[in-house]
N, C-alpha and C positions, 0 to 999 in steps of 0.2 A: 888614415882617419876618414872618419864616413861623413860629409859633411851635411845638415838640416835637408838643403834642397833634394839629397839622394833619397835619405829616409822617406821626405815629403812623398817622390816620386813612386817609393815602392810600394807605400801605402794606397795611391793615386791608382797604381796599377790594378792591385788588389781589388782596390773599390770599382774598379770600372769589371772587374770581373765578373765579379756580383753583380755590380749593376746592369751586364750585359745577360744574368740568367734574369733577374726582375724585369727587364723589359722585353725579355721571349715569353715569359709568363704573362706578361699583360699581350702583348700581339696573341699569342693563343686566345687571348679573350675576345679578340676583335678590338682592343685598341689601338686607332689607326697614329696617334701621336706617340704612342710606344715604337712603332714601327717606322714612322719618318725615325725616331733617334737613330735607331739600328742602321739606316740606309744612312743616314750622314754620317755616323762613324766607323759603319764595314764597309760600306760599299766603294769606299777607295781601296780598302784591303782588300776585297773580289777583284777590282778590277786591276790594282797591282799586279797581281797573281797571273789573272786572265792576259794581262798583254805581254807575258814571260813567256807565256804556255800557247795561246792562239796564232793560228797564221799572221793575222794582221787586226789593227786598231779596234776594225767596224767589229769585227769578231768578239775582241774583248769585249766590246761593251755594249754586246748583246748579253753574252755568258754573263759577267756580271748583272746585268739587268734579269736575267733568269734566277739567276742564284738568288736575286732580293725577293724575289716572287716564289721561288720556292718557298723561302724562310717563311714568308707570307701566308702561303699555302698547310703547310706542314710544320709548323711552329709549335702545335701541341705534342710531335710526335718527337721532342727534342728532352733527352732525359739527360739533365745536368750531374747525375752522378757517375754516367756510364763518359761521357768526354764534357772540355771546355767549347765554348759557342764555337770560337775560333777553328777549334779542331773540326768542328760539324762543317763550318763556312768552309774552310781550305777545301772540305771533301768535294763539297757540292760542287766548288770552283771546279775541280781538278776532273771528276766526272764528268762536266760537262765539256771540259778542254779535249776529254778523252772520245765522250761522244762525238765532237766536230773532226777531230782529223779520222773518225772512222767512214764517215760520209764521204761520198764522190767529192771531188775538188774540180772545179770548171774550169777550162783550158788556160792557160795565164798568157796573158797579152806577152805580145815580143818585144824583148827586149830595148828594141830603138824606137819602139812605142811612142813612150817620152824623153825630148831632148834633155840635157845635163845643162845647166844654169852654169856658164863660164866662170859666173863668178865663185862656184860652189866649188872648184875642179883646182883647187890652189892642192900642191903635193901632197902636203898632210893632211887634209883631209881626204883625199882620194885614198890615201891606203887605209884612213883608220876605217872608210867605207868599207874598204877590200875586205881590211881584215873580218870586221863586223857579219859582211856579208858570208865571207868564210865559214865564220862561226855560226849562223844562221842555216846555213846551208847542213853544215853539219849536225846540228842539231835536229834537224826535219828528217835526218837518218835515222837517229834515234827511235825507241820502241818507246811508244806513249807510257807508257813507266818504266822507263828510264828515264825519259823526259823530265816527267811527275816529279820524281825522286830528285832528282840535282834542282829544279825550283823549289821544291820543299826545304830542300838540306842548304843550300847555296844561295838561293835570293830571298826564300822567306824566313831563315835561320833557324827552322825547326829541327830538333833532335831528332837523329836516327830513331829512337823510339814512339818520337810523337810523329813525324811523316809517316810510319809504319802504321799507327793507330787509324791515321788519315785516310794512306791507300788502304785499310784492310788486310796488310799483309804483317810478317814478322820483323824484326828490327833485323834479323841478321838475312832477310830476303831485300830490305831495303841497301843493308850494306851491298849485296851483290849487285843488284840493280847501279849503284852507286860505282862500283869499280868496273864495273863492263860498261858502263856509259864514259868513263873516265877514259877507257883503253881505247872504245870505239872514236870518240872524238879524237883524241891523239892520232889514231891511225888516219881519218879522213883530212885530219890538217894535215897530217906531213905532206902526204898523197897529194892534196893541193897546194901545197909548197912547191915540191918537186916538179909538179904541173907547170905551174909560173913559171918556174926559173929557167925549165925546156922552153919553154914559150909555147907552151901547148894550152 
């Protein structure tokens, strides 16, 4: 049984859709309180997205700070029949994700740089660091779409079809990108499992 508040909600949704194409259409006009709405209610969706996808924080939230100014910039160039805002937003996000790890990256400070907080270093958290870091590590192996793809499909929860629409590719190129990121990650964890447990 569907209860009031569901309906309410899916309505809510709907209306915010529309109301997310009425207020690209007024920002196309130059209306600047059209475009505050937009940044307070995408611009934590950009930067969602961006701190999935970017090296680190400051990154994110530049990219997202980009992505509102794009919208800004190019707001009349957004044809609400051809995708939803969403889908235009995730792109910009992701393009620009793509853009930054194609740039030089500056030497990264060594390791024992910064000390480790005694109090931080209790067991469990040291491993779920580990793992985290693992995962991180592995991910930065990744081909910036394959990257793309497992944050679109996996943290933003968009369909195979609608990531596809996002990156510009096919749904069944999304699917591969999808399992070759699956297989490659698998491989680079065990590989650093096995690392650990040598003590290498």
């Amino acid at each position: 049984m569907v209860r009031e508040e569901e309906i309410h909600g899916l309505e809510t949704h709907s209306e915010d859709l529309d109301d997310a194409a009425g207020l690209l259409a007024r920002t196309a006009s130059g209306d600047r309180r059209a475009f505050d709405e937009i940044v307070t209610r995408y611009g934590p969706v950009a930067l969602r997205l961006a701190v999935r996808m970017a090296p680190d924080r400051q990154s994110a939230e530049d990219i997202a700070q980009e992505a509102m100014l794009r919208i800004w910039r190019r707001a009349n160039e957004f044809d609400v029949r051809r995708a939803r805002f969403t889908t235009w937003l995730y792109r910009i996000v992701v393009n620009l994700c793509i853009d930054l790890r194609r740039r030089p990256r500056p030497a990264p400070l060594p390791e024992d740089f910064d000390t480790i907080d005694a109090a931080a270093a209790a067991a469990d958290n040291l491993e779920a660091d580990e793992r985290r870091a693992a995962l991180l590590r592995a991910m930065d192996e990744l081909s910036s779409g394959q990257r793309a793809a497992l944050m679109l499909v996996y943290d933003e929860g968009l369909s195979g079809a609608e990531a596809a629409q996002v990156l510009g590719i096919s749904a069944k190129a999304v699917e591969r990108l999808l399992a070759r990121a699956r297989a490659r990650l698998r491989e680079l964890l065990l590989a650093g499992s096995r690392q650990s447990e040598d003590g290498t």
